[in-house]
C-alpha positions in Angstrom: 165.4 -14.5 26.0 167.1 -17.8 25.8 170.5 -17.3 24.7 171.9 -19.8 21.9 174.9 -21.2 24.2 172.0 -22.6 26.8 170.3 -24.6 24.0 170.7 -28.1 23.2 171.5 -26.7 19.5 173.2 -28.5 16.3 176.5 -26.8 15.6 175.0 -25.8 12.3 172.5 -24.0 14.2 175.2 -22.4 16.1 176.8 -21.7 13.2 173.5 -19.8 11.5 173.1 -17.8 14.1 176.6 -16.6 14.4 176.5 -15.6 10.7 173.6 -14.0 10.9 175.2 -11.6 13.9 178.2 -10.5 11.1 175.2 -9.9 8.5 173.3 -8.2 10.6 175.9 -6.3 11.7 177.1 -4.8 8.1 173.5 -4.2 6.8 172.3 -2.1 10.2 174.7 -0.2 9.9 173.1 3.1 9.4 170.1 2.1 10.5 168.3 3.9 14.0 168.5 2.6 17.3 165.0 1.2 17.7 164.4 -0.7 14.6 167.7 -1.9 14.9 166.6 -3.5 18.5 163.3 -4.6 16.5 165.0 -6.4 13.7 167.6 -7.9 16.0 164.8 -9.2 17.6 162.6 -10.5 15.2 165.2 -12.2 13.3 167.2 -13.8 16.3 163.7 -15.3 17.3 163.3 -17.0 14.2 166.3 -18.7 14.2 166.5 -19.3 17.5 163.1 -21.1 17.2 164.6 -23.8 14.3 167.3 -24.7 17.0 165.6 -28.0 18.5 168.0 -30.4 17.8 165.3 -33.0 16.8 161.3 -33.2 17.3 158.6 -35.5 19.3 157.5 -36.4 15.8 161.1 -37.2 13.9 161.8 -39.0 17.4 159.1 -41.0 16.6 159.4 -41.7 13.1 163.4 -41.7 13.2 165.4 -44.0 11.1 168.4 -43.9 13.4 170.7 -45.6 10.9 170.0 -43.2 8.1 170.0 -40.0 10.5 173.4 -40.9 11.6 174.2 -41.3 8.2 173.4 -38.2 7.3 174.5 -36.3 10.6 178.3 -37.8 9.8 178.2 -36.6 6.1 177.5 -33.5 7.3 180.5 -33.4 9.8 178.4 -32.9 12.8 179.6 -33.9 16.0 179.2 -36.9 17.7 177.9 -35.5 20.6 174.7 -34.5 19.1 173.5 -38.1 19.9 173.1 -36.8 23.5 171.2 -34.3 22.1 168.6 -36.7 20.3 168.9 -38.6 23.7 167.5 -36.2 25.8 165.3 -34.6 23.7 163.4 -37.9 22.6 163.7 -39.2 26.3 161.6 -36.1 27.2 159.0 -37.2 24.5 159.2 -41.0 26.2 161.0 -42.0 23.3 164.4 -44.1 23.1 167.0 -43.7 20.8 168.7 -46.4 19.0 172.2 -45.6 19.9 173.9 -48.7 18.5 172.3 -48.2 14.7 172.9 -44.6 15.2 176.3 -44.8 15.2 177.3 -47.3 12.7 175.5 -44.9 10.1 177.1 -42.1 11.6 180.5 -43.7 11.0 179.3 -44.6 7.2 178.8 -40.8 6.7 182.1 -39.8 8.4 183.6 -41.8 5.4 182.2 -39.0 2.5 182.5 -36.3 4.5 186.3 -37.1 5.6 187.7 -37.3 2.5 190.5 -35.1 1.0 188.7 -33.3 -1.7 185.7 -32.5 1.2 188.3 -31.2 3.2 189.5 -28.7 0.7 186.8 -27.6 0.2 185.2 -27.1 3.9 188.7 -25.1 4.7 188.8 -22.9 1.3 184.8 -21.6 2.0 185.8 -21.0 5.7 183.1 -23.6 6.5 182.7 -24.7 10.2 184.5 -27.7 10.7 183.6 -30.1 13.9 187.0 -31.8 14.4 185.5 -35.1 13.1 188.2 -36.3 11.2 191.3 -38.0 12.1 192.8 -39.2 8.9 195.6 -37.0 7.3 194.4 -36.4 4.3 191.7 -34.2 5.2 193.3 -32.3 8.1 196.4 -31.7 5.4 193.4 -30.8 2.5 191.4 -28.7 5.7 194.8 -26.6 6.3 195.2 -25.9 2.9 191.8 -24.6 1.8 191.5 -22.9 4.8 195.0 -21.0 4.5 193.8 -20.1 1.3 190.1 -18.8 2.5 192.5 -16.3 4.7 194.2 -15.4 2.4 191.1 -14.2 0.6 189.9 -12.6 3.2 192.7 -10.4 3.5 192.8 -9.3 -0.2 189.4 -8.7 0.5 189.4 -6.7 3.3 192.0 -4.4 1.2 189.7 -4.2 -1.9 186.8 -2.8 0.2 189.1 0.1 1.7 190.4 0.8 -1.2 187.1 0.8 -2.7 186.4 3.3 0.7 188.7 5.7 0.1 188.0 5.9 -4.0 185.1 7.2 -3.0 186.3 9.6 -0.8 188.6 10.9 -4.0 185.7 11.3 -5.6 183.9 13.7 -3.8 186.9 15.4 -2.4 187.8 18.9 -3.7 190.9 19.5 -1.7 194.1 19.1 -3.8 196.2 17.9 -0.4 193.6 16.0 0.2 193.0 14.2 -2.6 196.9 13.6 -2.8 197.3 11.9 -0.1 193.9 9.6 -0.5 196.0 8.8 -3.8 199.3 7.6 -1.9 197.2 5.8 0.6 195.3 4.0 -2.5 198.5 3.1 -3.8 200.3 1.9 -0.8 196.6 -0.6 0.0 197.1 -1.6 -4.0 200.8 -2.6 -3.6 200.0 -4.3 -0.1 197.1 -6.3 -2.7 199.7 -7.2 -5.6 201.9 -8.7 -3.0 199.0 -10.8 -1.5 198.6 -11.7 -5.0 202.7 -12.8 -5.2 202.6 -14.6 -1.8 200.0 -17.2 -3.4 201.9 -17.8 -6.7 
């Protein structure tokens, strides 16, 4: 198997895959050893397989202005020209560089703005390093301080959540005792999470 870090892959496609390992990972959980393998598998195939940065076909057919339009509103790197390069020089097609890049530098200018920015940081969206203008690094840092500090309070809802359901089920009067103080201590840890922001 092919591994994703020796393709010619899109960051997005990088970044699919990657999120598909944390899924993966949380709803196998209790599943057995060998349909876990199987899944794994099947699944990282099929992504895998959508990971050609651009086909013979769209080489073909390619409005290179547009395309760089759209790969720079999308904050992709620029380095997925080299990419189209190759790939299309292996289909005996060039690519037009030069139109290439003046759309790609159009589409740098929606994706690079200060709202975008807040909002690629605060859904702990992949971010390329694309943008040089202070607005959006300041907006980036922001949003994504915030998306942090969501995943935190998070994190602390789902054990307390955890061990809720452990008091639930559990007969034991120590037990269930302590479960309580540790619920309490994760809730006060939460309301100060919720002071830090304000």
């Amino acid at each position: 198997m092919i591994l994703p870090d020796d393709l010619q892959a899109t960051s997005a496609c990088r970044s699919l895959f990657f999120s598909f390992l944390l899924s993966y990972t949380r709803f196998t959980t209790k599943m057995g050893g060998a349909m876990k393998r199987l899944l794994s598998l099947s699944i990282i195939c099929l992504i895998l397989s959508g990971c050609q940065t651009i086909s013979p076909e769209e080489c073909k057919s390619a409005d290179w202005y547009n395309r760089g339009i759209n790969d720079g509103s999308d904050g992709l790197k620029r380095s997925i020209l080299q990419s189209y390069t190759q790939e299309c020089a292996e289909a005996g097609i060039s690519v037009n560089s030069e139109e290439w890049r003046r759309g790609y530098k159009f589409g740098l200018q929606s994706y690079c703005t200060a709202e975008n920015g807040y909002f690629v940081g605060s859904k702990g969206l992949s971010y390329n390093g694309v943008c040089h203008n202070r607005e959006f690094l300041e907006n980036y840092k922001l949003g994504n301080k915030e998306y942090q500090l969501e995943q935190k309070r998070q994190s602390i809802r789902n054990e307390i959540n955890q061990l809720q359901d452990k008091l639930h089920n559990e007969t034991d009067k120590s037990k269930r005792k302590e479960l309580r103080k540790k619920i309490e201590r994760l809730e006060d840890r939460l309301d100060s999470l919720y002071t830090h922001d304000t």
